[in-house]
N, C-alpha and C positions, 0 to 999 in steps of 0.2 A: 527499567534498569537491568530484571535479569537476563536480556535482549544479549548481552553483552556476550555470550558465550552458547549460553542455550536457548536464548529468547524467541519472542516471533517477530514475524520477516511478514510485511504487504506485498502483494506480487509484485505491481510494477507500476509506472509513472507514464500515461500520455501527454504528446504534444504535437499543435497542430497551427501552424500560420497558414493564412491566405493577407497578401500585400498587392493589391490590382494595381499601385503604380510602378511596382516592380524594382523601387529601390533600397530596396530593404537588404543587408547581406544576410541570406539567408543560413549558409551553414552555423554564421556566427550567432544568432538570434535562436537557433534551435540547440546550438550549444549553453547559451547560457540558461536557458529556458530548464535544458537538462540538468545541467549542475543545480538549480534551484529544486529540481523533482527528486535530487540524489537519492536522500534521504528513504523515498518508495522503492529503490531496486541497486544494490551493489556487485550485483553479478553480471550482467551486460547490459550494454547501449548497443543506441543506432541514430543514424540519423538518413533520411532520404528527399530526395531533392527534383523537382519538376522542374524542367527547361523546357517550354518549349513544347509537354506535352511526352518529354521523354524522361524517368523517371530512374532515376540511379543513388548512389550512396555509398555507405558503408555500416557495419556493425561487424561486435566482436565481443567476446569474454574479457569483463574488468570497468572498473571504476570512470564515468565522463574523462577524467585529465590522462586517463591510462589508454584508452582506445582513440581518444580525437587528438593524438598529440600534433602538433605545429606542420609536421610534413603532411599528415594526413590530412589536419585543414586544408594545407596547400593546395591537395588533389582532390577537392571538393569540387562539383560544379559549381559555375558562377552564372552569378543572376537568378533568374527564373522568380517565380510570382506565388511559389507553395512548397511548403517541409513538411515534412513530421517527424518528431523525435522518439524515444523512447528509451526507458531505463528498468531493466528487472530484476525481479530477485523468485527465484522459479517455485511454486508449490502446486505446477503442474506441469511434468512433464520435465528431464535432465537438463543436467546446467551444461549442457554443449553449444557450440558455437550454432549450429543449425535449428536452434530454440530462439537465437536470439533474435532479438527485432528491432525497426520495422521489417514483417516480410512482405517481402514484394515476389505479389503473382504473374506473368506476362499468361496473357489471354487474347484469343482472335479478338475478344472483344473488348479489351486495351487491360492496359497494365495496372494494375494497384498497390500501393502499400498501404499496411496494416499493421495497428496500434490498439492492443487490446492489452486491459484491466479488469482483471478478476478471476473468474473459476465456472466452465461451463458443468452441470450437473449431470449432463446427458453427452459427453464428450464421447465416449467408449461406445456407445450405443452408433452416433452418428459417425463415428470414424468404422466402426466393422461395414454399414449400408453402404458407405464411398468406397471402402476396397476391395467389397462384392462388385462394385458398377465398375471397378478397374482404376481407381485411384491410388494414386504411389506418393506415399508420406516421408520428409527427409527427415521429419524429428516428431516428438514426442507431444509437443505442445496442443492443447484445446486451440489454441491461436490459430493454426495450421488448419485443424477440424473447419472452426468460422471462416477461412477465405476459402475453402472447399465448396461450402453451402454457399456463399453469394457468388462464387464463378460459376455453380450450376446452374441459381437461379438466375443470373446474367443470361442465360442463353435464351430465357422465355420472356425474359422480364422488358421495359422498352428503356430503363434506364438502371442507371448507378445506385441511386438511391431508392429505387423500388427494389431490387432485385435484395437490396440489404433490408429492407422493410419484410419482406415474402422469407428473407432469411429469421427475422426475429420472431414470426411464426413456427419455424423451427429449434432455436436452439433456445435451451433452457438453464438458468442460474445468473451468475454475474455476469457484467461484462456494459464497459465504458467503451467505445471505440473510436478509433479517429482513422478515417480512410481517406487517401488521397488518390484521385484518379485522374485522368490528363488533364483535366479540364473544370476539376472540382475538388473542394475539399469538404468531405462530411464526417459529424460525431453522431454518435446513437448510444445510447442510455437503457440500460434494460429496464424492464417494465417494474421491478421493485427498488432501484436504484438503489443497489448494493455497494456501488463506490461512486464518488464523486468525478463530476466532469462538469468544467463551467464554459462558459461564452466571454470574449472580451471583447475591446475597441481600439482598433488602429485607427491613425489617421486616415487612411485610406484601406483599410482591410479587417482582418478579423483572427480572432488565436482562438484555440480549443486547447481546453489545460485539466489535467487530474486536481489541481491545485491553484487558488488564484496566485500562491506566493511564483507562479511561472509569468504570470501576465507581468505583474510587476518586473520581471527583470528583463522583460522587451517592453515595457513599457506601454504595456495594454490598460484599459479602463476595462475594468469589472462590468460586465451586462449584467448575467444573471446564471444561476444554475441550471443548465439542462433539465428540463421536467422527466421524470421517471418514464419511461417508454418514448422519449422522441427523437425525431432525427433533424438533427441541421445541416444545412448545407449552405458554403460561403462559395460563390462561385461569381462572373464578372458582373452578376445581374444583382449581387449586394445579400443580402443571410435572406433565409427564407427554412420554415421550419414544417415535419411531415407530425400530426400527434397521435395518427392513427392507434398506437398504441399504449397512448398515455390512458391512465383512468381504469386500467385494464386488472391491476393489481394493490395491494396495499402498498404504502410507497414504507421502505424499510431499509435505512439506510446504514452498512454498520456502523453500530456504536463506537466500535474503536478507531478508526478514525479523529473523532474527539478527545481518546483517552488518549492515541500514543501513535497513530500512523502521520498523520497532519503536521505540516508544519503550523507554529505557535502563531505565526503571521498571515496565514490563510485564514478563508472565509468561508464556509459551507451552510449551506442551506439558509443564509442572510446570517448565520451567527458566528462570532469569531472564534475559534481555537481556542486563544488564549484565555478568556475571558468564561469558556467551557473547563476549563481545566480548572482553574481558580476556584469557578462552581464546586467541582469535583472535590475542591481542597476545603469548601466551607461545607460541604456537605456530610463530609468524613471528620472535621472537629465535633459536629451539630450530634453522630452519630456513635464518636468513641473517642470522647474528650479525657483528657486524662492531665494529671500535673506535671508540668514538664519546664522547664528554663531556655531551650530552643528548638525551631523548627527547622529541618533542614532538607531539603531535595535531593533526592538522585540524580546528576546529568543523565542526560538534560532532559528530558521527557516527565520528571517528576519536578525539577524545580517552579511551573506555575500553580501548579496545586496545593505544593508546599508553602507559597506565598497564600493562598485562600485558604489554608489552616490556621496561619497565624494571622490571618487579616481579623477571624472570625474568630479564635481562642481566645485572642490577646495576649499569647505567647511569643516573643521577637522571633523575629525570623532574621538564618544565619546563612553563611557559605561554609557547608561542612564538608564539600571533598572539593580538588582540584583536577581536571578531567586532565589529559594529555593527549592534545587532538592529532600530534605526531606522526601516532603509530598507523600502520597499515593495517590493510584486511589478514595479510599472510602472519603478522606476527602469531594472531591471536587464534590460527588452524593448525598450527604443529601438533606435537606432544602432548598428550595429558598433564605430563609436568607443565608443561608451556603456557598450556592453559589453564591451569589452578594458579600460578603465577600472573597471568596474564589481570586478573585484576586491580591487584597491590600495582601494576606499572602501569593498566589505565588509569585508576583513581588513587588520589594519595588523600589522607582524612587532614583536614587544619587540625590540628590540636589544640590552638588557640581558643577555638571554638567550641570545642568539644570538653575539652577536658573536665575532670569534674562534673559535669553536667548531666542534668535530664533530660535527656533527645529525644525529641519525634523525628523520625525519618519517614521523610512520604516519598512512594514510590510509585509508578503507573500502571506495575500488576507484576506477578508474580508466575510463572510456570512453572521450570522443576523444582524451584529453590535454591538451585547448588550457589547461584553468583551472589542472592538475597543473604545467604550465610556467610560469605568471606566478605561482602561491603558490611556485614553487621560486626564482624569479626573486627574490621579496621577500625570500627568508630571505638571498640571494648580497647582493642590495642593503643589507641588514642588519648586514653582515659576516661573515653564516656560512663559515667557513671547509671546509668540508664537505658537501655535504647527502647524505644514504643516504635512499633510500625506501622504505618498505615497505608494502606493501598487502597489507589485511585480509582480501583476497577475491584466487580464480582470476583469471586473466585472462578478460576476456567477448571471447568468439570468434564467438556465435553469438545467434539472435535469442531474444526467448521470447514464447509466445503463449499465456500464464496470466495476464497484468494486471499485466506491468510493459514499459514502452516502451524497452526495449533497443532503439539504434538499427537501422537497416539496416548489413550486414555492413561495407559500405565505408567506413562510419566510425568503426568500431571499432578504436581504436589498436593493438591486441595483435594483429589478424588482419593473418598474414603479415609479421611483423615480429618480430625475433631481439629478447632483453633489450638485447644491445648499442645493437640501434638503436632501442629503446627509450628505454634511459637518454640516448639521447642529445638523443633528440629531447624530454624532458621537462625537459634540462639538469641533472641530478641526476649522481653520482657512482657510485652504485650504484642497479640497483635490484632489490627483491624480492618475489613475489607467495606469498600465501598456498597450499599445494595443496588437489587440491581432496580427498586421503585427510585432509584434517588440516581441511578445512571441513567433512565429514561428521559431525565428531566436535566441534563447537563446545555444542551443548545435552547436556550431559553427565547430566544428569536425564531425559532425554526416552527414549522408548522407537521415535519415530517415527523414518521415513528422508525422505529428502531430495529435492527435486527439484532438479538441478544441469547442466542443459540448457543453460542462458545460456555457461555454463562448458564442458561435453564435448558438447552435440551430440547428445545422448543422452536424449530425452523421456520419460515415464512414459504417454504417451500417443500414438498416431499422429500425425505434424505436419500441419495444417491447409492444404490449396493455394489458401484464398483467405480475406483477410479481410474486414472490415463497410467498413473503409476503401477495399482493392481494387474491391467490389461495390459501393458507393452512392456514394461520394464524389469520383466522376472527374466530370472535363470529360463532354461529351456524347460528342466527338470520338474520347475515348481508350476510352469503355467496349465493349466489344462486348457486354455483356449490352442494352443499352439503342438498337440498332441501330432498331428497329422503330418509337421513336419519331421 
């Protein structure tokens, strides 16, 4: 819920069809696909389309219904047997149109587009080596780095999917991808599977999705999750899969995903969301139970946990704010007035609910604090008589450098600050954070482990001493890479 103003943001949302009977409308099928991913990325789409073997589209800066409007549909190609979509929200690299995706490369040795999720670790490194060998970059993005490295490898390589394979030999940290090339459509999974990417079932073909809640809205059958390091490829000859680099790593997927990037209706790793959240909510009664007359959530991302509080306290569970799904992105970026206002006109508190009352508020996590204090502020102006907090998630102490924009340390409310002076500074009565032995254990069907770095400090991978933002994006003044010009 503190999402709302200063929150954190998942990079971005893949999507991938192959349909061999070729009657599928594809623009329409990768748009809806998209609108189900929203959620993963509100800064740009794309969508990209194979006829034929010849590969075109469009993308742009703004929300699914804002970029793919009815004309644009119009001017989509028609027919063809393969898409890919995509939706982001950038924590590498500027929110300019030329970040956005799918990109598409043209190459002597054919065309691809490219759909990546996550955060390469070694991005600065491998982009300085490409602009020594004479590589010319239009944007900022790790995205742009990864089709660098498989159009090089393409040259030595004898196929599509080797040349991507001889690439994940190189590039290091996150990263789900969905590439579509004339003749094939392939996903590849980094070897710690740091974000989610599944398989599905057409009638006659096959989806790749960040999320199964996208199968469902073309109407796919769930297969299975991509294994950590592998690559699929759906192509006229039916799925067929590369595991060369499965087994290579510990498989560590992030935890938050569970807590707050998924939608409630997806499935990851054979366990549901929603039923991880709930976890979340009976885990955090079990560990800061307190006497209370109702339980309530934050929209929307806190209200299944909030349900597992009161499942497991015996305290009722209520409806204590009213969301207003109305407003825009633009309201809520103005003014600093605008946006200390902007809560009170997203959420408004039932009173009915509240009033008089001893309230648990459960929420999904906490960053700087500022929106945790004006929604606490609401329930007090409401007549809560009470408020206890609970959060769904560790406290974030630390940064993470896999494809979610956890702030810089010094704004992170929980770093170097006791509960006490927490609770106070959020205006709350109590307050209590999830741990992180009891977030380990949220996907209870899963067999996978966790990456929990934002939280202890503690990577699954070396931490990175510079990023794409550090290296390309300063003043002239600040950078010392760029002295010489």
């Amino acid at each position: 819920m503190d999402q709302i103003n200063h929150g954190l943001h998942e990079e971005c949302g893949v999507f991938g069809i192959y349909d061999h009977s070729g009657e599928t409308d594809m623009a329409s099928a990768v748009y809806y696909a998209l609108y189900a991913l929203q959620h993963r990325g509100q800064e740009s789409c794309g969508i990209a389309i194979n006829v034929d073997g010849v590969i075109t589209g469009h993308r742009d800066l703004g929300l699914v219904n804002e970029v793919f409007t009815p004309q644009v549909m119009d001017g989509l190609p028609k027919g063809g047997k393969m898409a890919v979509g995509h939706v982001r929200y950038a924590t590498s690299g500027q929110r300019v149109r030329a970040n956005a995706q799918p990109m598409v490369v043209r190459h002597c040795k054919g065309t691809i587009a490219l759909c990546h999720n996550g955060n390469l670790t070694n991005a600065p490194a491998l982009r300085r080596q490409l602009e020594m060998n004479g590589a010319i970059f239009h944007g900022s993005s790790d995205t742009e780095v990864i089709s660098y490295v498989i159009t090089r490898n393409r040259l030595t390589q004898p196929s599509i999917e080797d040349a991507i394979s001889a690439t994940m030999n190189e590039i290091e940290g996150a990263y789900s991808l969905v590439i579509m090339s004339p003749t094939k459509l392939i996903a590849a999974r980094d070897p710690h599977g740091f974000r989610p990417l599944c398989v599905g079932k057409l009638e006659d073909g096959y989806v790749f999705a960040s999320e199964s809640c996208a199968l469902d809205a073309v109407g796919a059958k769930l297969i299975r999750d991509l294994l950590p390091g592998e690559i699929m490829i759906a192509d006229r000859d039916g799925l067929r899969s590369i595991t060369t680099h499965c087994g290579t790593a510990p498989h560590t997927i992030c935890v938050f995903e569970y807590i707050y990037f998924a939608r409630p209706d997806s499935v990851i790793e054979g366990s549901s969301v929603h039923m991880a959240r709930k976890q979340a909510g009976r885990f955090l009664a079990q560990e800061h139970p307190v006497e209370a007359d109702v339980v309530i959530g934050a929209p929307d991302s806190g209200l299944d946990a909030a349900l597992g509080y009161s499942e497991e306290s015996g305290i009722p569970y209520g409806m204590g704010f009213i969301k207003n799904k109305y407003i825009g992105r633009t309201f809520i970026q103005g003014s600093q007035k605008q946006r200390e206002g902007s809560v009170r006109i997203k959420l408004n508190a039932i009173e009915s609910t509240v009033r008089g009352k001893r309230v648990v508020l459960v929420d999904d996590s906490v960053v700087r604090g500022t929106t945790s204090a004006r929604t606490i502020k609401l329930l007090r102006d409401a007549g809560a008589a009470e408020v206890h907090y609970r959060i769904s998630a560790p406290p974030f102490t630390h940064p993470c450098y896999f494809g979610t924009d956890v702030p810089d340390r010094k704004y992170l409310l929980a770093v170097g600050r006791t509960i006490e002076e927490i609770t106070r500074i959020v205006g709350a009565d109590s307050v209590g954070y999830l741990s992180v032995e009891h977030v380990q254990q949220l996907a209870q069907n899963s067999h996978c482990g966790f990456c929990t770095g934002c939280f202890t400090g503690h990577y699954p991978v070396p931490e990175p001493t510079e990023t794409m933002d550090d290296t390309f994006n300063q003043p002239l003044s600040l950078s010392k890479k760029n002295k010489s010009l």
